[in-house]
N, C-alpha and C positions, 0 to 999 in steps of 0.2 A: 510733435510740435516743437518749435523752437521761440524760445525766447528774444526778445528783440533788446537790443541798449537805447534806451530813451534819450539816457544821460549816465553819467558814472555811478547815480546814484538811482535809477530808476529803471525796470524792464515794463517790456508791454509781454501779451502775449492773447492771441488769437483761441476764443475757446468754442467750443463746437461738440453735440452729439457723440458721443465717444470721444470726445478728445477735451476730461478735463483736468484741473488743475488743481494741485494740495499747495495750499500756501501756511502761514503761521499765520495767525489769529491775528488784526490789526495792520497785516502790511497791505494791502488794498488803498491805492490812493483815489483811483477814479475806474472808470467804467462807461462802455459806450456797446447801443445792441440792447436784447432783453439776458440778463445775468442774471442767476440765485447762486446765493451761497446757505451752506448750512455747515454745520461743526461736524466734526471728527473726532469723538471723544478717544480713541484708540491711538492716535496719531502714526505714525510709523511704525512698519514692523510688521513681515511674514506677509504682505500686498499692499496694494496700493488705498485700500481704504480701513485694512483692519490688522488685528496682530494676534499671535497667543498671549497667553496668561502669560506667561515667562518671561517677552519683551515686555509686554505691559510692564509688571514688575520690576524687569531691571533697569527702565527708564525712570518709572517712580523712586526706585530708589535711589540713582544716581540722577537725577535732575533731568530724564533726556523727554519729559514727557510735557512739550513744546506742544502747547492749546494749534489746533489747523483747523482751517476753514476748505471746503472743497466750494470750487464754482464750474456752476454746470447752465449749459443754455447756446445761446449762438451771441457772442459779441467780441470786444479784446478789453483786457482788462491791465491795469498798471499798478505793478508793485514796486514798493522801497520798504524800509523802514529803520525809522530814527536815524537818517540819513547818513547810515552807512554807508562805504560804497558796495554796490554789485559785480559778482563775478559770474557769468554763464560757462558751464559747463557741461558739452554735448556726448550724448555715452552714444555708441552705435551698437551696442550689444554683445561688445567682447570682453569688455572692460566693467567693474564696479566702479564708484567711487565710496569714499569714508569721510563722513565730514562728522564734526559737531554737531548734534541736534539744533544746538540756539545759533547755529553758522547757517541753519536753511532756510530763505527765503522761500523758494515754492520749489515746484515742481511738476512735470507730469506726474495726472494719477495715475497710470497703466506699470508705471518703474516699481519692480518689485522690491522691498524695503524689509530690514530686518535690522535689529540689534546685535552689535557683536562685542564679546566681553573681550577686554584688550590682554586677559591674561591667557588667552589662547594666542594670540600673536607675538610671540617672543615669553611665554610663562611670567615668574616674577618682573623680569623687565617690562615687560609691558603693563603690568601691574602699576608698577614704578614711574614707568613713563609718564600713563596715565596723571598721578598725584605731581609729578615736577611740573607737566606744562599746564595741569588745572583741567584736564578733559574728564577728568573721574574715572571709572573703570570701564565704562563702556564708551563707544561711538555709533554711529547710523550708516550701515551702507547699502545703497540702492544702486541696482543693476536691472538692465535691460538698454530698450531702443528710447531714447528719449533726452529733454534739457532740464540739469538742474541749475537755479540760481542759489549761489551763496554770500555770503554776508561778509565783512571784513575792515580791520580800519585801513583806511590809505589805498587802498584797489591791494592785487595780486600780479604776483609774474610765477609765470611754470617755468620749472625745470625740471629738463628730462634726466632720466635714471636711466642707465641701462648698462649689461655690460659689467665689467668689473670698477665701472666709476663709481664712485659714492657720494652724496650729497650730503651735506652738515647745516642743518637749520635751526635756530635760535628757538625752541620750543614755545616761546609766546607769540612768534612768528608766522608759526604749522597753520595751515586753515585746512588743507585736504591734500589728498592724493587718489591718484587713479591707478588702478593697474596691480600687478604683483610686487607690492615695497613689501619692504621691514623695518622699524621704524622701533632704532633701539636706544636708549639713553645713550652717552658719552661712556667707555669705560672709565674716563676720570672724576666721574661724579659719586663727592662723598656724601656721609649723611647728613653733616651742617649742610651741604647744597640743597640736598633731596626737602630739608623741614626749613630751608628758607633763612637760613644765617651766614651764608657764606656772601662769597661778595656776584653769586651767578655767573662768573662768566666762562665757569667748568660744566655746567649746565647745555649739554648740546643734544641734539636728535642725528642719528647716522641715519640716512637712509639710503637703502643698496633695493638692489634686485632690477626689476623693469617696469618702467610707469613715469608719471608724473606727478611730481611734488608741487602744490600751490603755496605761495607764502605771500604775507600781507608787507606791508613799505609801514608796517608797525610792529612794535612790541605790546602792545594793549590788548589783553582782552576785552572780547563784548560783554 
């Protein structure tokens, strides 16, 4: 299924018999058709409706355990919330994407979902990275055939990775990437940066490899 743009700040999307939808708990603005929703106490992580013990936990303990609602039936349904704006993004099955937990508006529920600890991508730096741009130590990434909506202030623009080019993004900027990145703090970032005394502007994300990097027309976190 794919998402539809309402408006900047609103998607629709078409739900049907096997083809339903994980959203976060309260972004449903309307509905049309016969819809049920019910909760997802698991929320992301290891499929589309359930997770291990292990995601579960590492979302508990880094905050990534974002309440979802699944809706199941034959209608289309419309989500925003706290009118952010909305970003659609279409995976065809070759690519993951990585977002923030509280950066997911919905999604298909077929997209396979896991927690990934960031100190596996890049060891301490991604550790590191993690605490500079406020993602904590884990993030959410779901792969397969399918659209995710994400969340962001001011909309998003992609840019492509690829190649020996590099990409340098303002870490309170980062909302996702798709693809094979790496996504490693600034080598000039000292420790008054990393605990927030400096004046930020050594504060940077490299990213290399091949994919797409999403960023918001803000510095605000949600």
């Amino acid at each position: 299924m794919a998402f539809t743009k309402v408006t900047s700040k609103v998607v629709s999307v078409d739900v049907r018999p096997g083809g339903e939808v994980l959203a976060r708990r309260g972004a449903m603005l309307a509905t049309s058709g016969r819809i049920a929703f019910s909760p997802v106490s698991s929320g992301p992580g290891g499929g589309g409706y359930g997770g291990g013990i292990a995601a579960a936990l590492a979302r508990g303990m880094q905050g990534e355990a974002v309440p979802l609602m699944v809706a199941e039936g034959s209608g289309t349904v419309h989500y925003g919330f706290r009118g952010h704006h909305v970003t659609v993004i279409d995976l065809d099955g070759s690519q993951a994407v990585s977002v923030e937990a509280d950066r997911l508006l919905a999604h298909d529920a077929n997209l396979s979902s896991s927690v990934v600890f960031l100190g596996q991508q890049g060891g301490l730096r991604g550790a590191v990275r993690g605490a500079v741009t406020g993602q904590g130590l884990f993030t959410t990434q779901l792969s397969g055939r399918g659209s995710v909506a994400v969340l962001s202030h001011g909309g998003t623009f992609a840019l492509p990775v690829g190649g020996a080019q590099q990409i340098v993004v303002d870490p309170q900027a980062y909302v996702a990437h798709v693809g094979d990145l790496r996504l490693d703090v600034s080598t000039n970032v000292s420790w008054r940066d990393a605990v927030g005394r400096g004046s930020g502007e050594a504060v940077q994300l490299k990213v290399s490899g091949v994919g797409t990097v999403y960023v918001q027309a803000s510095e605000k976190k949600l």
